[in-house]
N, CA, C and O atoms as a MOPAC input file, in Angstrom:
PM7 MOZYME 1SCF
protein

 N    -19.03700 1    -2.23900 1   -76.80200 1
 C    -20.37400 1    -2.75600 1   -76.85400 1
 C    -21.35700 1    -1.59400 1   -76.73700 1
 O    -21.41000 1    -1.05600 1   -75.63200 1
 N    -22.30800 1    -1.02900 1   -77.90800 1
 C    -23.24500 1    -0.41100 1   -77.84000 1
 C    -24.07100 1    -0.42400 1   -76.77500 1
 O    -24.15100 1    -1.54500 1   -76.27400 1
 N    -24.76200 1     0.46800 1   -76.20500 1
 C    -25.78700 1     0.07800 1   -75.28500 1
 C    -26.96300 1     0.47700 1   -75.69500 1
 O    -26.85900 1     1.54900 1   -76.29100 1
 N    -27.85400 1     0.15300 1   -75.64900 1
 C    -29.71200 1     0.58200 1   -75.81600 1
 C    -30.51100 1     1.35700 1   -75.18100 1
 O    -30.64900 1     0.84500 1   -74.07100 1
 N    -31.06600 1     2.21800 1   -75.24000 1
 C    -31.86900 1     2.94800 1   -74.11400 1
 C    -33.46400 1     2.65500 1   -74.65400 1
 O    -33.60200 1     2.53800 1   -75.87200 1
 N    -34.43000 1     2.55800 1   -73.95900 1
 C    -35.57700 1     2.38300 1   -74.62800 1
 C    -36.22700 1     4.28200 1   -73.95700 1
 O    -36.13100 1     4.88900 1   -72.89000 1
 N    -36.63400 1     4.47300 1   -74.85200 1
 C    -37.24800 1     5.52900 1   -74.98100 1
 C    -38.54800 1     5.62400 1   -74.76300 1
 O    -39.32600 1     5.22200 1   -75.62800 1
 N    -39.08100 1     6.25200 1   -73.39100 1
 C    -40.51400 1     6.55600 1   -72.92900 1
 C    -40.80300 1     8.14400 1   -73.03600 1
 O    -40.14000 1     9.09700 1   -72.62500 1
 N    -42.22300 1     8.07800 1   -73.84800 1
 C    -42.89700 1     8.77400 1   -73.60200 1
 C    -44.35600 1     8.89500 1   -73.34300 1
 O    -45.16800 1     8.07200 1   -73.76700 1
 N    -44.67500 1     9.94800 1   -72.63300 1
 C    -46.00200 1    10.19100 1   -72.21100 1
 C    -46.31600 1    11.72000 1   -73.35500 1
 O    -45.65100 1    12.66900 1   -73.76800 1
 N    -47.74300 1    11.20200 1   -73.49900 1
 C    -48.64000 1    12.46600 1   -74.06200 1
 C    -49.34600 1    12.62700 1   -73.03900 1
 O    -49.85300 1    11.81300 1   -72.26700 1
 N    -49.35200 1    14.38300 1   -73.09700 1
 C    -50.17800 1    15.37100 1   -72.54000 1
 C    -50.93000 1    15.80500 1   -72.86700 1
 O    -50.40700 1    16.91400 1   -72.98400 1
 N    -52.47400 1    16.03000 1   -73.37600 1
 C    -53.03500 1    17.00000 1   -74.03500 1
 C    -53.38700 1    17.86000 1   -73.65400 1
 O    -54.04900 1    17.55200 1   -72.66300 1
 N    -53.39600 1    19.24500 1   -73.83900 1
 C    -53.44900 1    19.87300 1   -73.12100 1
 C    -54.18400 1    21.39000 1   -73.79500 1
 O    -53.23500 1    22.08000 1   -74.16700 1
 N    -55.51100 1    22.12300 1   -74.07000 1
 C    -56.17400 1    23.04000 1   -74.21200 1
 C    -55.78900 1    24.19600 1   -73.51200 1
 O    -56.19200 1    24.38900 1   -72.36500 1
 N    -54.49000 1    25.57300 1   -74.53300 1
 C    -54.35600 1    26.30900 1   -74.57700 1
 C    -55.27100 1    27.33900 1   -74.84300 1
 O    -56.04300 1    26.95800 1   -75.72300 1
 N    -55.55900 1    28.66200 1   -74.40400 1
 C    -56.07000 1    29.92000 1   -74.56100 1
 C    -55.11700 1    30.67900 1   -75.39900 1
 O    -54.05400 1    30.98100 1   -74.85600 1
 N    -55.33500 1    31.09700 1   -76.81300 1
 C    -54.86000 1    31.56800 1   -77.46000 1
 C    -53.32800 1    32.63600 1   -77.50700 1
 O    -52.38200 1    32.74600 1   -78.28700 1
 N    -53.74400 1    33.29700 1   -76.19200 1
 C    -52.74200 1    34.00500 1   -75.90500 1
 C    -51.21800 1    33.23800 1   -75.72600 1
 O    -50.12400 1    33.53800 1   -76.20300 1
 N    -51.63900 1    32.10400 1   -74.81800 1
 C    -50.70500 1    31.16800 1   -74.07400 1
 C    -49.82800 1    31.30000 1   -75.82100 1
 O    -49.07000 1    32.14200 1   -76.30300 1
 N    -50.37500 1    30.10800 1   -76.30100 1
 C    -50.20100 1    29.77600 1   -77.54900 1
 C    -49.30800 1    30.16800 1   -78.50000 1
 O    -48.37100 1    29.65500 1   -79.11200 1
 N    -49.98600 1    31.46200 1   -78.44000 1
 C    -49.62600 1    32.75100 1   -79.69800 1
 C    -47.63100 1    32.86200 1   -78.68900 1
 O    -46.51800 1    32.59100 1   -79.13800 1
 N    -48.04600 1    33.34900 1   -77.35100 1
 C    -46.87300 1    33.66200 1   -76.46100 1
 C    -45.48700 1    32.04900 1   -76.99500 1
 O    -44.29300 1    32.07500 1   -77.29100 1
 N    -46.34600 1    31.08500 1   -76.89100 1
 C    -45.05700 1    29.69600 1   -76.84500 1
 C    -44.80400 1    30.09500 1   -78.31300 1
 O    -43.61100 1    30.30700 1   -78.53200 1
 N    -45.55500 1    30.24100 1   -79.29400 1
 C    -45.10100 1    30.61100 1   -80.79600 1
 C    -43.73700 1    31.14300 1   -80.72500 1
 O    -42.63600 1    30.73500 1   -81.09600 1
 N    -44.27600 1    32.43500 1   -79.98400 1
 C    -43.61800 1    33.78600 1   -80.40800 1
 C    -41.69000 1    33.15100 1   -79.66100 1
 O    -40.62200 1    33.41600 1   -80.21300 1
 N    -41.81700 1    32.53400 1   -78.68000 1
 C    -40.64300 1    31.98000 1   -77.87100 1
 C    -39.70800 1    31.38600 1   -78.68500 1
 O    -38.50400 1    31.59600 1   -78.82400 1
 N    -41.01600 1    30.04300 1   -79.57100 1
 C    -40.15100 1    29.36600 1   -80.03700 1
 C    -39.66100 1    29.94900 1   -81.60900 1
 O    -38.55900 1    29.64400 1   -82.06400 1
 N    -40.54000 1    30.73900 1   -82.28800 1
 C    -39.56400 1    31.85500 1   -83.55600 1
 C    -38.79400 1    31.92600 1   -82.92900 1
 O    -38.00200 1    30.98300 1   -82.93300 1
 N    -38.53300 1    33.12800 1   -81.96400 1
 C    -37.14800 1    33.90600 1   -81.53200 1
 C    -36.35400 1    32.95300 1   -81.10000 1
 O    -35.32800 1    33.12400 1   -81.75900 1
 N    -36.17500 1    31.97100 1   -80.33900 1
 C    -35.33400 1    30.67200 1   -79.90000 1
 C    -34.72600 1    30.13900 1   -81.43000 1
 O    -33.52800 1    29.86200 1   -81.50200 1
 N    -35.45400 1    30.03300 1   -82.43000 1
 C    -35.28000 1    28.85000 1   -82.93500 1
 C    -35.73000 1    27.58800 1   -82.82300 1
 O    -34.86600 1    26.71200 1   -82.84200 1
 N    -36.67300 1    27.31500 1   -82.72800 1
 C    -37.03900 1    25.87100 1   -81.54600 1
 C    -38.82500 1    25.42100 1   -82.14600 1
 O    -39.62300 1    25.91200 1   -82.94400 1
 N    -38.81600 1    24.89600 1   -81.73800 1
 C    -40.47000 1    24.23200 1   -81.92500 1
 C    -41.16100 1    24.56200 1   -80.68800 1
 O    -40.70100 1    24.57600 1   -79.54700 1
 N    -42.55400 1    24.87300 1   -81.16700 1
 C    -43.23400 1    25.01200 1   -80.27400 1
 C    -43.08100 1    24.14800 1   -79.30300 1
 O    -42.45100 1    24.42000 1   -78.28100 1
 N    -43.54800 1    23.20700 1   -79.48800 1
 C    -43.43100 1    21.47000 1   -78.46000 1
 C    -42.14700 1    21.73400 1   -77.89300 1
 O    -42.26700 1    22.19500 1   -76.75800 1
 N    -40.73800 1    21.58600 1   -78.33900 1
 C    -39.53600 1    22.12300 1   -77.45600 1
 C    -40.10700 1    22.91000 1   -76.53000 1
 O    -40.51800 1    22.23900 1   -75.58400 1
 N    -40.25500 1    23.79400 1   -76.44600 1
 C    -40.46200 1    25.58600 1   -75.78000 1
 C    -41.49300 1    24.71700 1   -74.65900 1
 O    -41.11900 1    24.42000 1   -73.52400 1
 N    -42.51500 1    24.46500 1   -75.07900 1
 C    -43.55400 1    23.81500 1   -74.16000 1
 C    -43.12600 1    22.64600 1   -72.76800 1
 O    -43.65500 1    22.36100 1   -71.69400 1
 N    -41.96100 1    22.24000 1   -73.46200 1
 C    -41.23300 1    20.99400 1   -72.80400 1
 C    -40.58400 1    21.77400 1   -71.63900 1
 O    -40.86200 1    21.44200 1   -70.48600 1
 N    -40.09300 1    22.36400 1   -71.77800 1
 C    -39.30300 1    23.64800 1   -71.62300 1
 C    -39.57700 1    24.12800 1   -70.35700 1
 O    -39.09500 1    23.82000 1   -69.26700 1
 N    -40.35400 1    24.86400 1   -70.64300 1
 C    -41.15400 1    25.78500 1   -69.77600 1
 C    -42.02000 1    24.82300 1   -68.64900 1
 O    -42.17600 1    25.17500 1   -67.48000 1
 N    -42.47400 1    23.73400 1   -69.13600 1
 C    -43.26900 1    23.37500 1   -68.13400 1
 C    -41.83400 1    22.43300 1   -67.06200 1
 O    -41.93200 1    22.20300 1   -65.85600 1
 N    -40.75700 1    22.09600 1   -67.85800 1
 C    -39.88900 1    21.79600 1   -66.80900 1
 C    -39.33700 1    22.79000 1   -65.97700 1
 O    -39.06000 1    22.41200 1   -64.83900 1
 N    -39.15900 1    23.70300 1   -66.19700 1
 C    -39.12900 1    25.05800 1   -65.68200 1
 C    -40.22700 1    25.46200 1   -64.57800 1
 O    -39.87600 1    26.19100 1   -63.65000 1
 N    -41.31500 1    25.08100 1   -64.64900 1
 C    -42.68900 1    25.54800 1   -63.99000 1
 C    -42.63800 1    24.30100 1   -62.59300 1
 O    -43.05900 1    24.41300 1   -61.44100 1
 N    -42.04700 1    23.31800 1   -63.17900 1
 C    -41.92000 1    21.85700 1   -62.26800 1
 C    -40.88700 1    22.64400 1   -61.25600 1
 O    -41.05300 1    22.70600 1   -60.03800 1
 N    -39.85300 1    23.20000 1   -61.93400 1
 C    -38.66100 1    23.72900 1   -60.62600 1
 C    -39.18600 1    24.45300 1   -59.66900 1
 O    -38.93400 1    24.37400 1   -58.46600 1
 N    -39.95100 1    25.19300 1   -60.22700 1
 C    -40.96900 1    26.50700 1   -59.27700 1
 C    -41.74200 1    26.15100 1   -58.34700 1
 O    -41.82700 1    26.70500 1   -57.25100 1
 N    -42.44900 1    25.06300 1   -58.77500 1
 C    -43.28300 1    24.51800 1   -57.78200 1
 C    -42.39500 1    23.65400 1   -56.77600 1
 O    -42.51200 1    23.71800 1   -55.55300 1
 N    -41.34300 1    22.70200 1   -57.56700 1
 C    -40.38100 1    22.43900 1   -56.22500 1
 C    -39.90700 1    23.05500 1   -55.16500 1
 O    -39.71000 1    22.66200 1   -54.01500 1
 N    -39.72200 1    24.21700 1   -55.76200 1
 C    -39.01700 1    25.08600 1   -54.64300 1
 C    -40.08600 1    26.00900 1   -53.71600 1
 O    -39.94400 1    26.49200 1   -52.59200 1
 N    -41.05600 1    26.04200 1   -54.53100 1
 C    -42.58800 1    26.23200 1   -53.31000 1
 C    -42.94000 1    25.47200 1   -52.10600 1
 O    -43.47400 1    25.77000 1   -51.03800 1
 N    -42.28400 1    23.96800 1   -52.82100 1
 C    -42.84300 1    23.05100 1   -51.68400 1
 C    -42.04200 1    23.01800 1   -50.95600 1
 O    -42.49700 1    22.94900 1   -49.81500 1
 N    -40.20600 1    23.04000 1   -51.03400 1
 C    -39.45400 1    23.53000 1   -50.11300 1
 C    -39.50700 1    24.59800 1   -49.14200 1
 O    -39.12800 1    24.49100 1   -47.97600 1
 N    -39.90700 1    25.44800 1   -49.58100 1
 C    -40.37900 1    26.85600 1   -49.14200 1
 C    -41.34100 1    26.20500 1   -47.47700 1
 O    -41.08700 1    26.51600 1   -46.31300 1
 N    -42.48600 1    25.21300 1   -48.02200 1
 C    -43.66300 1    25.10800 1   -47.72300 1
 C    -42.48200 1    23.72900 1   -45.97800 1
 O    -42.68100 1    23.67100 1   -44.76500 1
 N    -41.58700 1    23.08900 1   -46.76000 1
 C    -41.17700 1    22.69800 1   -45.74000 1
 C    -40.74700 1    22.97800 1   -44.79800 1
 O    -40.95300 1    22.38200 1   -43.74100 1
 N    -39.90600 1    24.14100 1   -44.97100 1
 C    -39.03400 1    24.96200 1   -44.56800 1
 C    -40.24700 1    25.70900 1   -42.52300 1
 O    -39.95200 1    26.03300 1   -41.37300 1
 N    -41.58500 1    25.56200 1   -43.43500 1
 C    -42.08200 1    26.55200 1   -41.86600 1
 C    -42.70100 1    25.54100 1   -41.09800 1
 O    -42.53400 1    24.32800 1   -41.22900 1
 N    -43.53000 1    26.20400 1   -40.17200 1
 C    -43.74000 1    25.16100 1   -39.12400 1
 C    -45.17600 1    24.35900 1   -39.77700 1
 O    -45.94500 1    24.83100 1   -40.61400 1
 N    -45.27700 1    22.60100 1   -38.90800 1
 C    -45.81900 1    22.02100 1   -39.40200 1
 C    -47.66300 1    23.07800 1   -39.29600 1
 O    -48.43000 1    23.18600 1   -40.25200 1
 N    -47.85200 1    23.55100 1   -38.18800 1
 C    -49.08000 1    24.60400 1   -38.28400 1
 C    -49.21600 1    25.24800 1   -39.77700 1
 O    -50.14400 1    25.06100 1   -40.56500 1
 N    -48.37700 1    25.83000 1   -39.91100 1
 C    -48.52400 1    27.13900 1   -41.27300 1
 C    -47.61100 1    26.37500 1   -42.50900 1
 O    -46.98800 1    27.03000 1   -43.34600 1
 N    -47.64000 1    24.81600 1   -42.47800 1
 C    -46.71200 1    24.86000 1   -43.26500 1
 C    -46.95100 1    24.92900 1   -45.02800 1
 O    -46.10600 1    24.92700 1   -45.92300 1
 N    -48.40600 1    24.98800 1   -45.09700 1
 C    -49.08600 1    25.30200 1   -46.74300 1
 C    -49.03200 1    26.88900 1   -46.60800 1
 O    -49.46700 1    27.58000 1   -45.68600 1
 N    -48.53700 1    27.18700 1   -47.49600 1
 C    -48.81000 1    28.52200 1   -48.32000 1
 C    -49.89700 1    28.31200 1   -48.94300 1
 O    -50.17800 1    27.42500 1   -49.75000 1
 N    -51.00400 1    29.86100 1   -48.20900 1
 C    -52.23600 1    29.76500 1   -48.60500 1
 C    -51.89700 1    30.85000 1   -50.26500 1
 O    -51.32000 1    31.93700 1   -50.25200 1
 N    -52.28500 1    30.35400 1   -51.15600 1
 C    -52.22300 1    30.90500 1   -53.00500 1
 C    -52.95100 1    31.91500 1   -52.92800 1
 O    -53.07800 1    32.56900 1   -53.96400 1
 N    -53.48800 1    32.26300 1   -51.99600 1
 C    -54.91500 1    33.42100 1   -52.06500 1
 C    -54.11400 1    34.62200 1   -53.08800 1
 O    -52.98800 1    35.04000 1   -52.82100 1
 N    -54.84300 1    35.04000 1   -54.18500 1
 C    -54.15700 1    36.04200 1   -55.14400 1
 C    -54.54300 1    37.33000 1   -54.41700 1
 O    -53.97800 1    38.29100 1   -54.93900 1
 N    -55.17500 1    37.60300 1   -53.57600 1
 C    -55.45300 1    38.71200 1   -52.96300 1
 C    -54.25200 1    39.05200 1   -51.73100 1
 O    -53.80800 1    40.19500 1   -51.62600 1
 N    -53.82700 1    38.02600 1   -50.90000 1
 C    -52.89500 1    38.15000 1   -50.12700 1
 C    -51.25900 1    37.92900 1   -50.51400 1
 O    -50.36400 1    38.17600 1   -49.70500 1
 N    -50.96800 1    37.31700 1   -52.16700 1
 C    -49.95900 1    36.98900 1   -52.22800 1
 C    -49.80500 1    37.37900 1   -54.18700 1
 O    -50.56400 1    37.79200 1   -55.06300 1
 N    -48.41600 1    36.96000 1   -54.09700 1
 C    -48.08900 1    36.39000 1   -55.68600 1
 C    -47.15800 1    35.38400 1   -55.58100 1
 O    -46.75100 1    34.89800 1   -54.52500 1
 N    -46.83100 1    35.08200 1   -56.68900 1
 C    -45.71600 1    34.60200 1   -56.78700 1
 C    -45.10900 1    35.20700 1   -57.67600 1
 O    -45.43700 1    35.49700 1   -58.82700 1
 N    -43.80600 1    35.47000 1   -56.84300 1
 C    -42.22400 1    36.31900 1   -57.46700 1
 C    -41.21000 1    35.13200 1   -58.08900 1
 O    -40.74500 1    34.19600 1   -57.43900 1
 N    -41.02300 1    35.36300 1   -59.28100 1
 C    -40.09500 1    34.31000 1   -59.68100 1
 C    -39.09600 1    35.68000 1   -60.09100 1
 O    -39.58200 1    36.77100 1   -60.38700 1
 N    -37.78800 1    35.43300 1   -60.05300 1
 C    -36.85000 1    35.60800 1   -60.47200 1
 C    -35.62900 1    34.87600 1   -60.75200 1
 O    -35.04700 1    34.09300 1   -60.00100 1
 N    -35.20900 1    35.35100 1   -62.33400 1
 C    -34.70400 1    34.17100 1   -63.31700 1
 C    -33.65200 1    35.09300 1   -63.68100 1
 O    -33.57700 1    36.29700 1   -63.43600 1
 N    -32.91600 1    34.40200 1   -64.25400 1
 C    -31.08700 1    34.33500 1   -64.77000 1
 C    -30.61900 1    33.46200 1   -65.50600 1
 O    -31.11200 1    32.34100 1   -65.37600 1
 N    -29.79700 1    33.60100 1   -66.27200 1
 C    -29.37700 1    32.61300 1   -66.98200 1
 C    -27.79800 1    32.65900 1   -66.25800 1
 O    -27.03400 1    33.62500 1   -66.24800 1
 N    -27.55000 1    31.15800 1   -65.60200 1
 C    -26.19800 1    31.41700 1   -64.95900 1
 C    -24.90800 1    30.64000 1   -65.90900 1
 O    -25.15800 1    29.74800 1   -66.72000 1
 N    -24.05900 1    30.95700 1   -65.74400 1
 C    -23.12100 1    30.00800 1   -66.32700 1
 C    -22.28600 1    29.06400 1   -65.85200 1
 O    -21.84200 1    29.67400 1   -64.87900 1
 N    -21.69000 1    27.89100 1   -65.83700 1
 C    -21.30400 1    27.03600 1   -64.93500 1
 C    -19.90900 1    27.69200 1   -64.58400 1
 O    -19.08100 1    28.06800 1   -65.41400 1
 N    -19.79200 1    27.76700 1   -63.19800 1
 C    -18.11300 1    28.24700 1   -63.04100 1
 C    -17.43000 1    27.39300 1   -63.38000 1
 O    -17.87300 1    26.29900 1   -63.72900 1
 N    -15.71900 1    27.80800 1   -63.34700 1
 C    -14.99000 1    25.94000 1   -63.54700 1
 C    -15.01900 1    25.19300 1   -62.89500 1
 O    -14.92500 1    24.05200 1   -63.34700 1
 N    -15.18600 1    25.41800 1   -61.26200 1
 C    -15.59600 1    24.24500 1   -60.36800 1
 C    -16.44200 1    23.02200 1   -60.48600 1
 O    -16.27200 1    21.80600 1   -60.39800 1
 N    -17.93200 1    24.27300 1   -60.84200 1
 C    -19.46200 1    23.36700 1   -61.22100 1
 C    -18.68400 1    22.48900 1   -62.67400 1
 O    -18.89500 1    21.27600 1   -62.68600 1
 N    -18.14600 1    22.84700 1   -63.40700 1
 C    -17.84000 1    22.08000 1   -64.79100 1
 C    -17.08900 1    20.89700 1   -64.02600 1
 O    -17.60300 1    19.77900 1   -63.97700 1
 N    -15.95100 1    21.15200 1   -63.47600 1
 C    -15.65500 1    20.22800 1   -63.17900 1
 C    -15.85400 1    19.32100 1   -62.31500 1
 O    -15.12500 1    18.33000 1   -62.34800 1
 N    -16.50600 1    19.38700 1   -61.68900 1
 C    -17.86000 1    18.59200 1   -60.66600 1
 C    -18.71800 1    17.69300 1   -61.71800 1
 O    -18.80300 1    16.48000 1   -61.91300 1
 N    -19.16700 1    18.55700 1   -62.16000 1
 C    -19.97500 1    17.64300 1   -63.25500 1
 C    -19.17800 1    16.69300 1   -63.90000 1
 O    -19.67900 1    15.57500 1   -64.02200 1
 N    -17.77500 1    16.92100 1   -64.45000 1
 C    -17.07000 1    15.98800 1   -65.68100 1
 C    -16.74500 1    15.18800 1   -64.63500 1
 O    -16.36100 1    14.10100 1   -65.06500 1
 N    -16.73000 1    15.24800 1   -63.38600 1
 C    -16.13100 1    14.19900 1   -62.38600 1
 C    -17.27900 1    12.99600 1   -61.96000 1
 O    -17.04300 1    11.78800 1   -61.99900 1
 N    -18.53200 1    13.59700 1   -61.55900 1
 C    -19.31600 1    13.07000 1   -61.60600 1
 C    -19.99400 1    12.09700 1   -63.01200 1
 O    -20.53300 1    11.00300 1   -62.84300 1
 N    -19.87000 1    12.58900 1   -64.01800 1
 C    -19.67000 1    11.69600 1   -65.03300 1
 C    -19.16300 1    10.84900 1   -65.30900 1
 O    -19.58200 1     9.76300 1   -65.71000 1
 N    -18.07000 1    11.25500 1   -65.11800 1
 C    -16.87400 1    10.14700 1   -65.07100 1
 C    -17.34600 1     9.12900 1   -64.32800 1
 O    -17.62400 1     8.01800 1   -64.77800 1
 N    -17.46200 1     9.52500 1   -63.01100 1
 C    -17.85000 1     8.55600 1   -62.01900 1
 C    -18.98200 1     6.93700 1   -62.48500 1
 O    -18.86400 1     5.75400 1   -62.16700 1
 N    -20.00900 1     7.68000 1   -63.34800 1
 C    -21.18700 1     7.11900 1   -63.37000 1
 C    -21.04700 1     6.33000 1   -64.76000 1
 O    -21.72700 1     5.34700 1   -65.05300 1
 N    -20.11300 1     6.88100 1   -65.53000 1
 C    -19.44800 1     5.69100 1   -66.62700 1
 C    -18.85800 1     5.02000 1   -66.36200 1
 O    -18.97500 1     3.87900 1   -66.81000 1
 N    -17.74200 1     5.41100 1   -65.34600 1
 C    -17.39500 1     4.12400 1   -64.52400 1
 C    -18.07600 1     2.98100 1   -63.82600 1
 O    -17.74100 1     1.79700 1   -63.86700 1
 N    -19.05800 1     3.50500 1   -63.19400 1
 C    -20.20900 1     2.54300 1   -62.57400 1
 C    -20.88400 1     1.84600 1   -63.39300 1
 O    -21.24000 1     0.76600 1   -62.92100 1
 N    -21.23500 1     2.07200 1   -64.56000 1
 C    -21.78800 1     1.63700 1   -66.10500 1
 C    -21.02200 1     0.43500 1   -66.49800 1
 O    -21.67800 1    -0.55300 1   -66.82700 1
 N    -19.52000 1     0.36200 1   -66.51500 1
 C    -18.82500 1    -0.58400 1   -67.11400 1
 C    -18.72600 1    -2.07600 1   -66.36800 1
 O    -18.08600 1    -2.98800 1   -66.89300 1

């Protein structure tokens, strides 16, 4: 038995500065990819960053627990990798799959 998914989406509009722009272009040539991909992309990417800010932000005491953004006192350091799944993580995952098709039926 087929199953159906209904498909949601939301539009964003959103007024780029040329550079931005020209930069998601240039990503999505070299990728292969569409701009809009690359954009999807990146801003899910930008969502992780800020997650892990706010973890960060949990992590101290309830006094200090916002990180003040001040660009004069701080940055933000991202550092990125592209990792590969070990065989464990693979097989974690195919297990967990499994699992959740099972739960499906």
């Amino acid at each position: 038995m087929a199953q159906t998914t209904d498909k949601k989406t939301d539009v964003l509009n959103l007024r780029l500065d040329p550079a931005l722009a020209a930069e998601i272009q240039r990503i999505a040539e070299w990728r292969g990819s569409t701009a809009s991909e690359i954009a999807r992309e990146l801003m899910r990417n930008g969502v992780t960053v800020e997650r892990q800010l706010q973890a960060q932000e949990l992590h101290r005491t309830y006094e200090n627990s916002k990180i003040d953004r001040d660009p004069e006192r701080g940055y933000l350091k991202i550092e990125a990798c592209w990792a590969f799944y070990t065989p464990r993580e693979l097989n974690e995952r195919d297990a967990q799959l499994s699992e959740w098709e099972e739960s499906r039926r």
